[in-house]
PLY file of the C-alpha trace (Angstrom):
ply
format ascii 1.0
element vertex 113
property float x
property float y
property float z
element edge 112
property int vertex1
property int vertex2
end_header
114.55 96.32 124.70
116.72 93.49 124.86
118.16 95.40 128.34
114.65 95.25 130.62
113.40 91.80 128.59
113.05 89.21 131.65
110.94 88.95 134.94
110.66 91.81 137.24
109.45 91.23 141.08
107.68 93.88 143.25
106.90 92.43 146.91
104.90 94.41 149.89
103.31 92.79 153.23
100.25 91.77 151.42
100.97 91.94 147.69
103.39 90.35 144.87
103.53 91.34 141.23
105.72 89.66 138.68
105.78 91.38 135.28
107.82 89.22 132.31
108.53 91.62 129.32
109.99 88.97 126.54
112.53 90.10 124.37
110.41 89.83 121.06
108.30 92.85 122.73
105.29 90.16 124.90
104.15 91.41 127.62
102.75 88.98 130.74
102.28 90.62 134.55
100.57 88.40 137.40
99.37 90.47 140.72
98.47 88.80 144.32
97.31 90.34 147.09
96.00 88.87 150.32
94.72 90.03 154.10
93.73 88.51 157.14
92.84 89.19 160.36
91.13 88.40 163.77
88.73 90.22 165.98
87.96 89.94 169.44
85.16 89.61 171.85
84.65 91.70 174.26
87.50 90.09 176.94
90.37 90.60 174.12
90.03 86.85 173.08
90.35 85.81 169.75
86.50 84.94 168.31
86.64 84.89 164.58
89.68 84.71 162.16
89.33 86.06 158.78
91.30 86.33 155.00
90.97 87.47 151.86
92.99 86.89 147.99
92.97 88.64 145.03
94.58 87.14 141.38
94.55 89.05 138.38
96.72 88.34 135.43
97.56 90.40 132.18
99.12 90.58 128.82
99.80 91.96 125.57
102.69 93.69 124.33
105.29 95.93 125.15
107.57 99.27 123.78
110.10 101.30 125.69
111.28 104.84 125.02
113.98 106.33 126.30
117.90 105.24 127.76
118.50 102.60 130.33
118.60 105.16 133.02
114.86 106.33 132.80
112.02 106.29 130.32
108.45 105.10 129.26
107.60 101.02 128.71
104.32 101.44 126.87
102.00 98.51 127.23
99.39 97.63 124.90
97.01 94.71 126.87
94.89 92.04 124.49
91.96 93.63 126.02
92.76 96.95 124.19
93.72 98.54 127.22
96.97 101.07 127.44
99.30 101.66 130.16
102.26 103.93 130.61
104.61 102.76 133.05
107.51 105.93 134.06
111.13 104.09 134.66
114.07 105.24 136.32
116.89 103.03 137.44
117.79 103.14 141.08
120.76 104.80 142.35
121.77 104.81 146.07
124.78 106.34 147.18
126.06 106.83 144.10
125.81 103.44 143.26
123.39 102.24 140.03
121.87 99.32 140.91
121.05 97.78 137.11
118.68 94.93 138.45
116.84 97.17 140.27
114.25 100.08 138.79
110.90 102.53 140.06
108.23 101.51 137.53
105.64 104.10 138.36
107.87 104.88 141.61
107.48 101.04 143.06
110.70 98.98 143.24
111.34 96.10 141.16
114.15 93.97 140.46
114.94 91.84 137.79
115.27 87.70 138.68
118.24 85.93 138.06
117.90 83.69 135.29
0 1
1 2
2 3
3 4
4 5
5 6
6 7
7 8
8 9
9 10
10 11
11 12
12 13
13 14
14 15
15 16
16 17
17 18
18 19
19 20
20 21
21 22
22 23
23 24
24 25
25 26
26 27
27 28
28 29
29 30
30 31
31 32
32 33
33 34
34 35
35 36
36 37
37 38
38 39
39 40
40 41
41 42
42 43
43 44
44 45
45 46
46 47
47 48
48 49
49 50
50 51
51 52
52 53
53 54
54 55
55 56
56 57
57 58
58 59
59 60
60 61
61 62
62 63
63 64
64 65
65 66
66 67
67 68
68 69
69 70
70 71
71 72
72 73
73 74
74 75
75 76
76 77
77 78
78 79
79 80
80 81
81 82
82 83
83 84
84 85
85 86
86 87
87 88
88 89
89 90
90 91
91 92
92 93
93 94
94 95
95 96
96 97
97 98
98 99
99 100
100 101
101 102
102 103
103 104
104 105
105 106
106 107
107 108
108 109
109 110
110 111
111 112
C-alpha cells in the first residue's frame, strides 16, 4: 500500500481529478469538469457566451491487490458504494515510468511531495 499512498492527478481539456489514497488505507478523490462556449448570429458574430462546472467529491477507504506493476485498488465510499479501479503501471519504450499508472485505462501520475 505504502507504494501508491499519496495524490494522483488525471487532467483532460475540460476535466481534473485528484485522488489521495493515505497510507493508513483513506481514501479522498475530488473531480472538476467545466465547458464553455459561444454561438453566433446569423453574420458569424459572437451573440451569447456560455459555461458550465461540475464538483463532486468522495471518500472512504481503500485496498489494493496485486504487485506494483498491475492490480485492483478496491474502494469502499462512506456512502456504501464500491468501486474497482484496474491498475497497470505505464511503460513506454521499455521504460517504467513508477509515477505514472492507467487506473481504469486513464493516466495518472503521482505529485511530488
Amino acid at each position: 500500500m505504502r507504494h501508491f499512498a499519496g495524490t494522483w492527478w488525471n487532467a483532460t481539456k475540460n476535466t481534473e481529478t485528484h485522488v489521495t489514497l493515505t497510507a493508513d488505507g483513506l481514501y479522498f478523490e475530488d473531480y472538476e469538469s467545466s465547458y464553455s462556449g459561444t454561438t453566433t448570429d446569423q453574420y458569424g458574430d459572437a451573440d451569447m457566451s456560455w459555461g458550465t462546472a461540475n464538483q463532486q467529491n468522495a471518500q472512504g477507504t481503500w485496498s489494493v491487490q496485486g504487485t506494483r506493476e498491475q492490480g485492483v485498488l478496491t474502494i469502499l465510499l462512506q456512502n456504501g458504494g464500491q468501486r474497482e479501479i484496474n491498475y497497470r503501471v505505464h511503460v513506454e519504450n521499455g521504460e517504467v515510468y513508477w509515477r505514472e499508472y492507467f487506473f481504469n485505462g486513464e493516466l495518472y501520475w503521482k505529485k511530488n511531495e
